[in-house]
N, C-alpha and C positions, 0 to 999 in steps of 0.2 A: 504494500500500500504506500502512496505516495506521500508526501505532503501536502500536497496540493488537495488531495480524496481525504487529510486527515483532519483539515480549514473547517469543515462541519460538525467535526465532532467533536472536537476540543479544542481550546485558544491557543492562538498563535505564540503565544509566549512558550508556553509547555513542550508546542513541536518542535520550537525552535531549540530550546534546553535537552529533548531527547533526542534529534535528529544529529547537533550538534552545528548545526547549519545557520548560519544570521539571519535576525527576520528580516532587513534587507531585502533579502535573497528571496526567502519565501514570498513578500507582498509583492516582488520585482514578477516572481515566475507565475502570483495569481492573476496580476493585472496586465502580463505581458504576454498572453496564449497564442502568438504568431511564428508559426513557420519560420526558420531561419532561412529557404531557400525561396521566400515568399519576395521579391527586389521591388522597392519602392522606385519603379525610374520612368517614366514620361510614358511609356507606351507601355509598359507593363510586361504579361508574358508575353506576347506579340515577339518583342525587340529580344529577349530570350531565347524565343523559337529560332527567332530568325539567325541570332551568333552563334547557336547550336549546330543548325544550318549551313552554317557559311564555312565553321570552324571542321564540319565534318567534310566538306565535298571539296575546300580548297586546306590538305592537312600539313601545306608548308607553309603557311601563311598564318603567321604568328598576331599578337591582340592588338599590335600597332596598327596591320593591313588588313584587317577585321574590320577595325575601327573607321579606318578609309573608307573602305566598301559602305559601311553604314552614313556613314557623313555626305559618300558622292550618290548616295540613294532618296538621301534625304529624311535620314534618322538624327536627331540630335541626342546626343547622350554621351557622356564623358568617359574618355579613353581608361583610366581609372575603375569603372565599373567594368569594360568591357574584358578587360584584363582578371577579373574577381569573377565572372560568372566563369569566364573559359578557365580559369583556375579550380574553379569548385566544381566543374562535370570534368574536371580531368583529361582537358583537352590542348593543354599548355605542349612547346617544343621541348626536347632538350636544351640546354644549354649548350652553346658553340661555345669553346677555349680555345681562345691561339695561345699559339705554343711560339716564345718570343724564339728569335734567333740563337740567345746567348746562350739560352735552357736547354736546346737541343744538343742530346748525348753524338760525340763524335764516334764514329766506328773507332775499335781497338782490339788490337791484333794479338794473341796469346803467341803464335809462333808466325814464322816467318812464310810468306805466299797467300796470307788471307787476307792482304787487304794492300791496293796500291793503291797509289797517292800520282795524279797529273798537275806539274805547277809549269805557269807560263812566266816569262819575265822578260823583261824587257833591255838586254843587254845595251844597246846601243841605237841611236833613232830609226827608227821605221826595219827595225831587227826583231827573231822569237826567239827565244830557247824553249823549247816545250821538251819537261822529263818527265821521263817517268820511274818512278821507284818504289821498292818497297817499304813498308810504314815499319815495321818490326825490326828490321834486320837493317835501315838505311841504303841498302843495295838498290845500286841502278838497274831499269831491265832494258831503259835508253834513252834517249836524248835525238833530238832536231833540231838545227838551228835553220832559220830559213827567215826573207826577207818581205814573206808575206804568209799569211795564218786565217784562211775561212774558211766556215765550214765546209765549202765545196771544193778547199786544196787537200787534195790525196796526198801528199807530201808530209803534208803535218799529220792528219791523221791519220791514216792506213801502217805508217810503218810502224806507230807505237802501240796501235792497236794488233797489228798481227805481233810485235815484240810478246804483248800483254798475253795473247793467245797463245801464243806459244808454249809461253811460261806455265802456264795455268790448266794448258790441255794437253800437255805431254806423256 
């Protein structure tokens, strides 16, 4: 039996003393018998149905571009609420994390041939050195030097890459 069911049959002081519950609480929950998912907002359930709606048939479209939709429809109603209904039917995204540059774990190499390493630099003007080497062991598996370096010069890339293949599929 509730409190609320016990309001008739004996005084509020006494439930409150047995229950252990403030009468606050008790005149709060006699006077207040509303629905929690009942939303006081301009259109009522209507504008409910509708974010329900919207939140189901478009499920990457998060309560920001929910809230669009309803505003270029000609719903008014504060991004705030729209945000709290799709929260409370459980229709919210994930959260997206990026992952800063600095945090990202670098590959590291227990023994030697798991893991090389391509660096280009810039010896002398409009010059390449492109090497390649191993991360573990610092050994070269080769080197180019060449006076021009795009992706569609074979020079630069095919020898270090067959070098690398070599190495690694022998």
């Amino acid at each position: 039996m509730s409190a609320i069911e016990l309001s008739s049959k004996m005084p509020l002081k006494r439930i409150s003393y047995i229950t252990g519950m403030p009468r606050s609480f008790i005149y709060y929950n006699l006077n207040n018998k509303v629905n929690r998912k009942e939303y006081k907002t301009r259109s009522g359930k209507n504008t409910v149905n509708k974010i329900i709606e919207l939140s189901s048939e478009r499920i990457t479209y998060g309560y920001r571009r929910i809230w669009a939709l309803l505003r270029n429809s000609g719903i008014n109603i504060n991004r705030k609420t729209v945000y709290k209904i799709i929260r409370e039917n459980n229709l919210t995204l994930p959260v997206h994390r990026h992952i800063l540059k600095d945090k990202i774990k670098l590959e590291t190499a227990d023994k030697p041939d798991m893991v090389a390493e391509r660096d280009i630099t810039y010896p002398q003007v409009l010059t390449y050195l492109i090497c390649l080497k191993d991360v573990y062991s610092k050994a070269w598996y080769g080197y180019n030097y060449n006076t021009s370096c795009t992706a569609d010069d074979n020079q630069c890339s095919n020898g270090l890459n067959y070098q690398a293949f070599k190495k690694y599929h022998a």
